[in-house]
Structure formats: structure tokens, C-alpha cells
C-alpha positions in Angstrom: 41.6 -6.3 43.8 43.5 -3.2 44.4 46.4 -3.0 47.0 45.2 -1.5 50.2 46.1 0.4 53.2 44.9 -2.2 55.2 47.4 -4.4 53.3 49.9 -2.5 53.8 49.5 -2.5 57.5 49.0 -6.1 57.9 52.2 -6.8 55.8 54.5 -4.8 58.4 52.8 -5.7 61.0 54.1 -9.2 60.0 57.4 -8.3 59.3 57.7 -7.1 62.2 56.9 -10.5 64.2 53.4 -10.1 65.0 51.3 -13.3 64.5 48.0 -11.9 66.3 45.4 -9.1 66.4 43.2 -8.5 69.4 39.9 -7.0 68.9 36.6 -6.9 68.5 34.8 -6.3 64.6 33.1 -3.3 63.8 32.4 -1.4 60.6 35.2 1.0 60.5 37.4 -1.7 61.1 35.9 -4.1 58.1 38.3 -3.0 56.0 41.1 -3.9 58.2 39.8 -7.0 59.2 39.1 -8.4 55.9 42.3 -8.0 55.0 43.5 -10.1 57.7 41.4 -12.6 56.3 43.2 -12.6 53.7 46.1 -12.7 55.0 46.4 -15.6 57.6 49.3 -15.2 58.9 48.3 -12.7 61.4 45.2 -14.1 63.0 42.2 -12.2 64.2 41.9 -12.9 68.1 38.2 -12.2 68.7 37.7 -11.6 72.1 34.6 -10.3 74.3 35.3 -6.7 75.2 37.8 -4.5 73.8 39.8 -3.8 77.4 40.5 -7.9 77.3 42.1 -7.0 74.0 44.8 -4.5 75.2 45.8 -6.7 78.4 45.9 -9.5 76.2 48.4 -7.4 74.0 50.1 -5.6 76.7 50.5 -9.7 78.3 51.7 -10.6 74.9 54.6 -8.1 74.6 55.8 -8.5 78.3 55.9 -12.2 77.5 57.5 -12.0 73.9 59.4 -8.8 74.2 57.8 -8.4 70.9 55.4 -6.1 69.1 51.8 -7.2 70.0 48.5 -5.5 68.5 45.2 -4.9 69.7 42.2 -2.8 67.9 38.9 -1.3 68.2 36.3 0.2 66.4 35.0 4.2 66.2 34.4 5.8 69.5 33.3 3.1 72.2 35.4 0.3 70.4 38.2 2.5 70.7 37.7 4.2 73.6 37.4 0.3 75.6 41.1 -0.1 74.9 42.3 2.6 77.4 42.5 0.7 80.3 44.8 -2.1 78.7 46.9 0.3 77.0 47.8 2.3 79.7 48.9 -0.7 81.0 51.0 -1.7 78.7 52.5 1.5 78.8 53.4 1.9 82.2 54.7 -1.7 82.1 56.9 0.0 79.3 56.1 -3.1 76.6 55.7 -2.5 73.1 52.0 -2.6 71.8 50.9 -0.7 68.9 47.0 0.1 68.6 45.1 1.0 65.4 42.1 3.0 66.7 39.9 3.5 63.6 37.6 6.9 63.7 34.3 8.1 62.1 35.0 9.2 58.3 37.2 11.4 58.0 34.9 14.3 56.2 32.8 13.7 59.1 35.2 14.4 62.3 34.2 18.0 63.8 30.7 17.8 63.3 29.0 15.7 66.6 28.9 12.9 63.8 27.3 9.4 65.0 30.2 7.5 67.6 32.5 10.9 67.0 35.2 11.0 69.5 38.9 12.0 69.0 41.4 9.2 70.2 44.6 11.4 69.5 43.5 13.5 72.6 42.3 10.4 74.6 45.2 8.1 74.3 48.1 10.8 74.1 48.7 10.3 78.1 49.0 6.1 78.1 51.3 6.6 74.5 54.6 7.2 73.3 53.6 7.9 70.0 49.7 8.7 68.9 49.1 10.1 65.2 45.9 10.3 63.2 46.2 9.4 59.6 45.1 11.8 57.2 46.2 10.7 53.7 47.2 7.7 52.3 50.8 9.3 50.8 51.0 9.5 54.9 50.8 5.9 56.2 54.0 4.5 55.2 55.9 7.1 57.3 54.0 7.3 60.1 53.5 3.3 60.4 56.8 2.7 60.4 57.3 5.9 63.1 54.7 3.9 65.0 55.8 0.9 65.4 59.4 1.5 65.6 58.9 4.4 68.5 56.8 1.4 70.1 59.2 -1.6 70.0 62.6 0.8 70.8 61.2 2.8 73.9 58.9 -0.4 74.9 55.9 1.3 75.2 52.9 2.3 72.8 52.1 3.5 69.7 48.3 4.7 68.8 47.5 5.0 65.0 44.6 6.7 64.2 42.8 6.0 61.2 39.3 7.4 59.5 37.5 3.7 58.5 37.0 4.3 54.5 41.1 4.3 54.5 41.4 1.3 55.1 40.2 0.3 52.0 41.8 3.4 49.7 44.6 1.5 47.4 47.8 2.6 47.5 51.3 1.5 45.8 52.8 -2.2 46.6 56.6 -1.7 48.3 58.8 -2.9 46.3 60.0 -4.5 50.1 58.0 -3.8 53.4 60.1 -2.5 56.1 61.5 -5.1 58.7 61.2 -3.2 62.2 62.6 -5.2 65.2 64.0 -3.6 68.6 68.0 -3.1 67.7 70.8 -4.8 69.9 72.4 -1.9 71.8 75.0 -1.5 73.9 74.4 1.5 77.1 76.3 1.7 79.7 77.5 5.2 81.7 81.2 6.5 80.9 84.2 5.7 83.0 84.1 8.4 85.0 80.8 7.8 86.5 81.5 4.3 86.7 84.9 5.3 88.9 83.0 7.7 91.0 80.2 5.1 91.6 82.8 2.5 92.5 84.9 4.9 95.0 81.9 5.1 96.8 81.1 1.6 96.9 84.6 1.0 98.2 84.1 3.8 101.0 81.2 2.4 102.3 80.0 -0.2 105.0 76.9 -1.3 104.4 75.3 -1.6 100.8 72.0 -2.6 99.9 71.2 -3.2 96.1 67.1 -2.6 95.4 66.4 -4.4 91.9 63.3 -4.2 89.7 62.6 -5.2 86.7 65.1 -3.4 84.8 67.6 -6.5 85.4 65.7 -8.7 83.3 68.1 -10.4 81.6 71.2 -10.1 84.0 70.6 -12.0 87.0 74.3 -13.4 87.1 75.8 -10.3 86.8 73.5 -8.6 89.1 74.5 -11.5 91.8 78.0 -11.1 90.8 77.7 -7.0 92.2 75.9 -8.1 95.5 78.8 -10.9 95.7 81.4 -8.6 95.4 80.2 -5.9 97.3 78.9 -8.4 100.2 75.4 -6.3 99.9 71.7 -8.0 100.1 69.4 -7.6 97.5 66.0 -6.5 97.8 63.9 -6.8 95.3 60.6 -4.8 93.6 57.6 -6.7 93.0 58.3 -6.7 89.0 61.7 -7.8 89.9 60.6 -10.8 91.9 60.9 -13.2 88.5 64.3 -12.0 87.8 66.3 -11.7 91.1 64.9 -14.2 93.9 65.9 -17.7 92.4 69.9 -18.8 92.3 70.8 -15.8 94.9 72.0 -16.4 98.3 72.0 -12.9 98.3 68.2 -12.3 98.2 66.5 -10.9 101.6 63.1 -10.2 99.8 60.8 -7.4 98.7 59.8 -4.3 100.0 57.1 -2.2 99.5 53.6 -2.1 100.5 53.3 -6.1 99.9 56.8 -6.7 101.0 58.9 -8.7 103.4 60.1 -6.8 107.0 63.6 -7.8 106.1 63.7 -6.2 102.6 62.5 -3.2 104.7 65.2 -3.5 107.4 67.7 -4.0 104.7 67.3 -0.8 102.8 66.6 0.8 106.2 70.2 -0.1 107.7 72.1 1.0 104.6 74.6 3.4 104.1 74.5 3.8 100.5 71.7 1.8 98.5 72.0 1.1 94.5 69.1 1.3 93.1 69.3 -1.4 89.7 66.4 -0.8 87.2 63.6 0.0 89.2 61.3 2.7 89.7 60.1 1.5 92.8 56.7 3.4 93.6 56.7 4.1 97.1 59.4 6.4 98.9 57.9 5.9 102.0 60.2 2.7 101.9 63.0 4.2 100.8 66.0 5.4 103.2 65.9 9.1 104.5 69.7 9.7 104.8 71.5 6.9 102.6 73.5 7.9 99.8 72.0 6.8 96.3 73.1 5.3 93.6 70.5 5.1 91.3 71.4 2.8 87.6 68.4 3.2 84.8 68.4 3.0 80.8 65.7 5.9 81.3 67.7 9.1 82.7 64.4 11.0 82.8 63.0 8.1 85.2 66.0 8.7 87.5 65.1 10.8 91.0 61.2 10.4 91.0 60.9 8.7 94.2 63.9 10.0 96.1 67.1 11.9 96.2 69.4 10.7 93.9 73.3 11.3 94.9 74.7 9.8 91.8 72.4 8.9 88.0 73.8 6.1 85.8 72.1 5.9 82.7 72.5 2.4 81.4 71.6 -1.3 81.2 71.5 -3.6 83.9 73.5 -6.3 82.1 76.1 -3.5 80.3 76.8 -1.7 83.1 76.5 -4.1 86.4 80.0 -5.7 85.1 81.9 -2.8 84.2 81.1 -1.6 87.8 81.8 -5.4 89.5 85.4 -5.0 88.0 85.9 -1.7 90.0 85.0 -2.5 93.4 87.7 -4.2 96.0 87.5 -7.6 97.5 87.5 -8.8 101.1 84.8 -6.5 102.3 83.2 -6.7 105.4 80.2 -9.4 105.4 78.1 -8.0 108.8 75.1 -6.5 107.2 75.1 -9.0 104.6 74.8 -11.6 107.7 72.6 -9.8 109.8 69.9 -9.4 106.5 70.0 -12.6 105.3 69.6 -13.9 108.7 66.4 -11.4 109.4 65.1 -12.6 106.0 65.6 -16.5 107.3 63.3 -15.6 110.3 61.1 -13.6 107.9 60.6 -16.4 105.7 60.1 -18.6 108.3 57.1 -16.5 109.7 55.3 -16.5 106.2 55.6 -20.2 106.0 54.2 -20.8 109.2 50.7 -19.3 108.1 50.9 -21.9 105.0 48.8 -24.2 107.1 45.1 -26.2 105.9 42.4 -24.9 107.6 40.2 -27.3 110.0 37.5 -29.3 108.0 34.3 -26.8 106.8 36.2 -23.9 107.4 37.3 -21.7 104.4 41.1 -21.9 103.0 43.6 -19.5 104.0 44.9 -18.1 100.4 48.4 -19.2 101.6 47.8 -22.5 101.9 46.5 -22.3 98.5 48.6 -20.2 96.5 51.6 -22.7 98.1 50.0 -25.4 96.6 49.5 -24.3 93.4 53.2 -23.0 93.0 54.2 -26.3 94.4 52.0 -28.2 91.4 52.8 -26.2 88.7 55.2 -27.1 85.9 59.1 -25.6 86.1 58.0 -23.1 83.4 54.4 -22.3 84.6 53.3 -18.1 83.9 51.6 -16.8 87.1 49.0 -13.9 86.1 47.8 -12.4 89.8 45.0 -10.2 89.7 45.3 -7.0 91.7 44.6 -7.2 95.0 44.9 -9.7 97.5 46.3 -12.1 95.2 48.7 -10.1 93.7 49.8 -10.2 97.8 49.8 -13.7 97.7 51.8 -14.7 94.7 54.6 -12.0 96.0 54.5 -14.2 98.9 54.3 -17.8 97.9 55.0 -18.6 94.2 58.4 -19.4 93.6 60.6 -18.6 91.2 63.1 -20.7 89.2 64.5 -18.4 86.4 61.9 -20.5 84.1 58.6 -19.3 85.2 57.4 -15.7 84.7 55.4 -13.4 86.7 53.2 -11.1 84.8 50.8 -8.7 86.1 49.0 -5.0 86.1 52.2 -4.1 88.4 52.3 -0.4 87.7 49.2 0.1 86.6 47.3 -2.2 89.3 44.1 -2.1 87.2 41.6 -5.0 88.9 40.3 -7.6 86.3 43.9 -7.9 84.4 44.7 -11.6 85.5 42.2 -13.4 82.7 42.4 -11.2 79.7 46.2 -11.2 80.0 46.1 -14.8 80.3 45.0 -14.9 76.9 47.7 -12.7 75.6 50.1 -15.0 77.1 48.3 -18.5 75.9 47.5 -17.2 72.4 51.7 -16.3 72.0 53.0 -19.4 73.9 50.7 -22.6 73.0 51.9 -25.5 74.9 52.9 -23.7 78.0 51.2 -23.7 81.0 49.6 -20.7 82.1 47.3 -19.8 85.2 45.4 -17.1 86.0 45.2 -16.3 90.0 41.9 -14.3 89.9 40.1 -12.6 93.0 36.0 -12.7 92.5 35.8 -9.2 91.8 38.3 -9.2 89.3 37.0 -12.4 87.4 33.6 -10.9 87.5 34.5 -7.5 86.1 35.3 -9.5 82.7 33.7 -12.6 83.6 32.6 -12.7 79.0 36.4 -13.5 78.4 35.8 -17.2 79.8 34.2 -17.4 76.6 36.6 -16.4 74.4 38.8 -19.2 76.2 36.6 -21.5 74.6 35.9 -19.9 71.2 39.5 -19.8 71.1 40.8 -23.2 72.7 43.2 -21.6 75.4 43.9 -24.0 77.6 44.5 -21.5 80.8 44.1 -22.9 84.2 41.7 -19.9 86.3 42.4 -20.2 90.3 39.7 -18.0 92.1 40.3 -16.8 95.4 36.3 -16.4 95.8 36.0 -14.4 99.7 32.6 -12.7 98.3 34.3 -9.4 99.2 36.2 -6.6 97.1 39.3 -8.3 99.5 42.1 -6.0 99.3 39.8 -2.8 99.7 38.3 -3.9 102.9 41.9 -4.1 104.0 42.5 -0.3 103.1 39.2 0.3 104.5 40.6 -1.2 108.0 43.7 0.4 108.0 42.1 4.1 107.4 39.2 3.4 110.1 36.1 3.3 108.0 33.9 0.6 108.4 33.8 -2.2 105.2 30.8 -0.5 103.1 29.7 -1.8 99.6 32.3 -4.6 99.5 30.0 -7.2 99.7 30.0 -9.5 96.5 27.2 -12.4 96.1 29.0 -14.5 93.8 27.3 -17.8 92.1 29.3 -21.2 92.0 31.6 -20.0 89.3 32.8 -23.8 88.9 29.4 -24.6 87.7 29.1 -21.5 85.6 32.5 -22.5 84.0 31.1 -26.4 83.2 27.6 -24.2 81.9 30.0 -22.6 79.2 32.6 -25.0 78.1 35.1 -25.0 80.6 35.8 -27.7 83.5 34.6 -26.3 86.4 36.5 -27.8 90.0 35.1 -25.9 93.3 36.8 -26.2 96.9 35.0 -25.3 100.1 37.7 -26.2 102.7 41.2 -27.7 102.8 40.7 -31.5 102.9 41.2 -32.5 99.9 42.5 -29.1 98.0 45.8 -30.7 97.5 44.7 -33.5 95.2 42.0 -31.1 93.7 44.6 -28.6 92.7 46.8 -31.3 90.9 43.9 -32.6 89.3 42.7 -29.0 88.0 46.5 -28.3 86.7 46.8 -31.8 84.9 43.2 -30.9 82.8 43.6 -31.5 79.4 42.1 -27.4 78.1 40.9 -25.0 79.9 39.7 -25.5 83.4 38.7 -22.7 86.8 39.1 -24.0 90.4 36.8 -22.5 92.5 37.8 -21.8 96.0 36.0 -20.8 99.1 39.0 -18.4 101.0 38.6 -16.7 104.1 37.8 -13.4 104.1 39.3 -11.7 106.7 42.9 -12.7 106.1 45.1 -9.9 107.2 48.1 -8.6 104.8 50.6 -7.3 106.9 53.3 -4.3 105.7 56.5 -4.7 106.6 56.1 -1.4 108.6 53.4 0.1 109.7 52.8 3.9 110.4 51.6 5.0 113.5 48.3 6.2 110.8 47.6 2.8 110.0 47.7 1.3 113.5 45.5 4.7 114.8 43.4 3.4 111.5 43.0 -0.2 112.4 42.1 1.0 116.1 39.2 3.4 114.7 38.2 0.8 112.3 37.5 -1.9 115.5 35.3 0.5 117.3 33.7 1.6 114.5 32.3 -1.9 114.0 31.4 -2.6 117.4 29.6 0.6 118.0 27.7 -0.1 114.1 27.1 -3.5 115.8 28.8 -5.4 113.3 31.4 -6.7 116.4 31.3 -10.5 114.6 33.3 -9.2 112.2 36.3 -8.6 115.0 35.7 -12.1 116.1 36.2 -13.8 112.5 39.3 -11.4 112.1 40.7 -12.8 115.8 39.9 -16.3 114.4 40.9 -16.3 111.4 44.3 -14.6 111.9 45.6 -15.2 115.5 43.6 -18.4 117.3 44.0 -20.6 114.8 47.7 -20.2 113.7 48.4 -20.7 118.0 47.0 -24.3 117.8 
């Protein structure tokens, strides 16, 4: 048999590391897909429903660093990765997608499944091309995938099915693309001028994101130096709260009150590799240092007094060297000591809840970070337990937190599992789902089984859309058309191949949880939570408290009052007893 496009795909693809497709079959993908058959070194990883395949990718990558792969058919095969990828590219991870189209002859004429994916997927891509000829593919595959695994972000090839199978020359030797080892870091200059302002001021606070990956010890080595706390973004919670006696906790909408104090009470903040989302957090009159390897990211959420345009772990040194010693230590103190009392008022609410009534996800979550190996990877769902596992899992520099963080798509927690299980076999990974998410793409259980993953599935199961009755509270409305009826999902699991464990109350959750970890494949704990479990900013605007007051009468004067009474219960009486 001839030498085919498709060959030629699937051969740099491998060189380039990848060991896995993600997708579903269809017929304009046959051609790619045989070839992969026979080539079995890159497995086909069948799953349920195209989306599952780019989180599964865009999981894959974050984990890896590494070029991962997803594809899908013409039109609606296609069109289902969108939701993935735009994850993945927001989460800035390399994934490159092959989106194969209608035949080629065919596109501009309504044709059966015609859609046109370089228009649909140029927004959640850094690079999206449609292939045309076959003297084309060479170039713009290699374009592809190298724009994908240098910027971290993804690539889109477009390609008509029947060239898949067109034959085209053997390389002599197929291009090796791996990200290259760089060092970026700003000039002298603008390290000096950063560092005379350090040394002027009083009171530093360093906010850290996921940008520091990789330089935890030199970021602690700054806040050290400097005497400064460090707050930490929710994607930087894996990289900067273990080891630090520096760390005063997150901010942001699921944050801590003392990371918000912290970057309140500054005089100059340094912003390390983070574009934090919300400015409302941010400080209104601090000077800002802001340090990212993307300039263009640099000043989106608020004023920026001094760019850096660099690496946390090439430039966080070169700065350390610059700044004096012997520098004040007050609002170091006074942060770490807020955090101290913060921390202590989170822990209190990790109690067990009286026999028959529902857990508090606390209680929970704390249980199943506490029984988790050293090197477990969390995967929160959005929504409340994306709230939740900012709050209670702990981090050791070993474990890894991977979610939808910037995207904050619902339903990411399972398919992304698989991405992480399929790259990492041997490694324990577990999936904190909320019902509605679990439900959304409830068919990727199956592929769990088809494809022996042995991923450990926690569902917080409050039969409500959770975390958007809690926006619903703070804005005043009344909770409308959040009600879920869920069925026992542990015996749905046990119905499909997977050992099913279910919890109604706290009793014996402890040794249930340890027993549902320890499960020798893949296995879903089922847990009855309470529902109206209150989430608490680490400010709140004088909207949201007008909000929550609107909200209460609202539901008394709809007659729904028992609702008020559960929230009481559930959130003051019993934590005073």
C-alpha cells in the first residue's frame, strides 16, 4: 500500500511524543483512523462524545506538558470538540486537533454535514489552517504543531476526508517537534528599576498563579527576602501553598479573607504569572509590578506601573539578588497571622454531620484529601466543588490540581480524568464531580470501562445545579429550575461495570472513603451533601448582601420560607453546638 497522508500525520504526531488519540470514528476520519491501526504506537482512545475527547486532551497536556490530540468527524463530530478546546486554550496547553471536513469538491455547496471549522475554531486557537493539497501538509503540520507546543495553546488542522488517504512521498526523516528550553527573563534595567522599588517600599504582597509552575523555591526565596506574603490564584494553588511559610491563601471569588486583606493592605503588589480574572480583588492605589512570559497578557485586569516580560523561574532570582536585607517583617506578621485565624475558621466547618442528616462537602472533601495517596491528581468540577477543593485538598508539591480554571466549563472533572489516567497509568486519579456535571456526560463512565481507567469518581450529589442557586441568592432571584432528580448513581455505576459506593450521612463516610480509594479499577462514591451549604467571598459588596436580603423575602413571600430554615440549619445552628 501506498504512503499516506494520514501516515504522515500519525508518524509526527509520534515523534513528537504523542502516545494517544481522542475521538470518536466517523467516515471522514476512516482514513486517519486506519492508519492508526496500523500504527500502534499511537492508540485510538475511543470515547463517548467528542467534547470528552478535547478535555481529555486539554487534561492530558496540562498533565504532561506535552502535545496531546483529540479528533472528530465532519460537521457535528467536529463541531463537539469546541467546548474542550477552548479549554485547553485558555488553560494555555498544547493540543492539536485534526477536524476532518466534507470533501473537498463539495465545501460551498450546503453539502450533507457542511460546516466550516476554520471560522468556528479560530477564536479557542493559536493556529487553525485547512488543508488544501497534499504538497501542503508537510508545512503546515509541522506549523501546527510547533505553534501549539511553543505558545501552549492549540492548533486546528483542517482536513477534507478523501486526503487522508491521497499518497504522498515517505521523508527521508519526520520532523522531531518538542517545546525548546529557553531562557526569558527582562533586561537589567527593568530588573533595577523593579528592585529600587521593592527596596522603597513597606509593605509587599506577591499574587502568584500558575505561571510559577516550576519555581516554587525561587518564588519563596523573593517573598523571603522581601518579607512579603504570598497570595495565591486558584491555578496557582498546586504550585505555591506547600513548603511556604509565606503563604496567606487565595483570593478571588472562592478565596480566603486573608489573601484579600493581604493584597488590600499593600503598597506595591507583584504580580508573578498570573492573569488573575477578577479586578474587583485587586488593589485600587498600589503600585504594580506585574512579571509574565506573555507581554500582551500584561495590564488586562488592572493598572500596571511596571511590565516584566519573563519566566517565573529566570527572572524571580535575578530580581531576589537585587533587593536589600533586613526589611521590615510587620505586614508579613500581621498576614500570616490573619491567615492563621482564617484557616482556623475553615477548619472549624470540617465537622460530620448528626446521624441521617446529609454531609457537609467539607467534611468530605477533607476526607478524601486526607486518604488520598502523596501523588493523588484532584479534577474538581466547576462549581461548588471547584469551591471545595480550593478550600480543603492539600497540596504537597506531588499532587496536582487540574481543572476547567479559566474556562469554568461544568461537566470537565470526568472526561479530563481520562486524559490524565490514559497519560499516567498507575497513578491515582479522582474525579470530584457535582451531579449536574457528572450527568451532563454521564456516557463517559463507559468509556472508563471500555478502556480500564481506574479513576476514583466522588459525587457531591445535592440534587441541585449547587453553585448557581448560590449566584441566584446573592443577586435576589428566587432558586428556579435548579432542581435535579438524580437516580442512585452508585447503583447505576455497579449497572455498568464500575463499583458503585453511596453515602447518605456521615457515620461511617470515613471508612467508606478509604475503602472506595483502596478499589482495585474504577470505582464512584456516591454522596448525599447538603444542599444549602453557603460559600462565603472573602468580601462581600454591599450588591450582594442587598442581594441575599431580596433573595430571603422573595422566598417567604413565594411561600417557599423552609428553604430559609434549612439554610439557618444547615449553616449557623449546627456549627454553634
Amino acid at each position: 500500500m501506498s504512503y499516506t497522508v494520514a501516515d504522515l500525520i500519525v508518524e509526527t504526531v509520534e515523534a513528537a511524543g504523542v502516545e494517544r488519540v481522542y475521538g470518536i470514528p466517523g467516515d471522514s476520519l476512516n482514513g486517519f483512523t486506519d492508519s492508526l491501526r496500523e500504527h500502534p504506537r499511537v492508540a485510538w482512545q475511543h470515547v463517548r462524545h467528542e467534547e470528552a475527547a478535547a478535555f481529555a486532551a486539554s487534561a492530558e497536556a496540562a498533565m504532561t506538558g506535552s502535545l496531546a490530540v483529540c479528533a472528530g468527524s465532519c460537521g457535528p463530530g467536529n463541531l463537539h470538540l469546541i467546548n474542550g478546546l477552548y479549554d485547553a486554550h485558555r488553560s494555555r496547553v498544547p493540543v492539536l486537533a485534526i477536524a476532518a471536513q466534507i470533501p473537498g469538491s463539495m465545501v460551498g455547496t450546503g453539502y450533507f454535514q457542511e460546516t466550516h471549522p476554520e471560522s468556528v475554531f479560530a477564536e479557542c486557537s493559536s493556529y487553525c489552517e485547512t488543508i488544501n493539497t497534499v504538497d501542503q501538509l508537510p508545512y503546515v503540520l509541522d506549523i501546527a504543531i510547533r505553534t501549539a507546543v511553543e505558545e501552549g495553546g492549540v492548533s486546528v488542522l483542517v482536513i477534507p476526508g478523501e486526503l487522508f488517504l491521497s499518497a504522498i512521498d515517505r521523508p527521508a526523516r519526520v520532523t522531531r517537534i518538542r517545546a525548546t528550553d529557553t531562557v526569558a527573563r527582562p533586561s537589567d534595567e527593568s530588573l533595577a528599576v523593579a528592585a529600587t522599588r521593592l527596596n522603597e517600599s513597606e509593605r509587599v504582597t506577591i499574587l502568584a498563579g500558575a505561571g510559577v509552575q516550576g519555581a516554587h523555591d525561587e518564588l519563596v526565596a523573593l517573598a523571603d527576602t522581601l518579607q512579603a506574603p504570598i497570595v495565591h490564584a486558584l491555578r496557582g494553588k498546586e504550585f505555591v501553598e506547600y513548603d511556604n511559610p509565606f503563604d496567606v491563601g487565595m483570593t478571588g471569588l472562592l478565596g480566603f479573607s486573608s489573601g484579600y486583606r493581604a493584597v488590600e493592605h499593600c503598597d506595591t503588589l507583584v504580580m508573578v504569572g498570573t492573569d488573575f480574572p477578577y479586578p474587583q480583588f485587586l488593589p485600587s492605589d498600589a503600585y504594580v509590578i506585574q512579571l509574565d512570559i506573555r507581554g500582551r497578557q500584561i495590564g488586562r485586569r488592572t493598572r500596571v506601573d511596571l511590565p516584566l516580560v519573563g519566566s517565573a523561574r529566570d527572572t524571580l532570582p535575578a530580581l531576589t539578588a537585587l533587593i536589600r536585607g533586613g526589611r521590615d517583617s510587620k505586614h508579613l506578621s500581621k498576614s500570616v497571622d490573619h491567615y492563621r485565624r482564617t484557616r482556623a475558621s475553615l477548619d472549624d466547618l470540617v465537622t460530620p454531620s448528626d446521624a441521617g442528616d446529609a454531609v457537609h462537602p467539607q467534611y468530605l472533601t477533607r476526607l478524601v484529601s486526607d486518604s488520598a495517596d502523596a501523588d493523588a491528581v484532584f479534577i474538581p468540577d466547576v462549581g461548588s466543588p471547584v469551591v471545595w477543593a480550593a478550600r480543603y485538598l492539600e497540596m504537597n508539591g506531588r499532587r496536582r490540581l487540574i481543572g476547567s480554571f479559566s474556562h469554568g466549563s461544568m461537566a470537565n472533572a470526568l472526561p479530563q480524568a481520562i486524559g490524565v489516567a490514559s497519560a499516567c497509568p498507575g497513578r491515582q486519579v479522582v474525579a470530584l464531580a457535582g451531579d449536574g456535571g457528572l450527568s451532563m456526560l454521564f456516557g463517559e463512565l463507559l468509556t472508563l470501562v471500555q478502556a480500564k481507567l481506574p479513576v476514583k469518581i466522588v459525587v457531591y450529589n445535592n440534587s441541585s445545579l449547587n453553585f448557581v442557586e448560590l449566584e441566584m441568592k446573592a443577586a435576589g432571584f428566587v432558586n428556579f429550575g435548579t432542581e435535579l432528580e438524580n437516580p442512585d448513581f452508585a447503583r447505576v455505576a455497579d449497572a455498568i461495570g464500575i463499583r458503585g459506593f453511596r453515602a447518605t450521612d456521615s457515620q461511617t463516610l470515613s471508612e467508606t472513603v478509604q475503602e472506595f480509594l483502596a478499589h482495585d479499577g474504577p470505582a464512584l462514591l456516591d454522596v448525599r451533601t447538603t444542599r444549602q451549604e453557603l460559600s462565603i467571598p472573602p468580601t462581600i459588596s454591599a450588591a450582594q448582601a442587598k442581594g441575599f436580603a431580596l433573595y430571603a423575602l422573595r422566598t417567604v413571600m413565594s411561600g417557599r420560607g423552609d428553604e430559609l430554615v434549612d439554610l439557618a440549619e444547615t449553616n449557623l445552628l449546627k456549627r454553634l453546638f
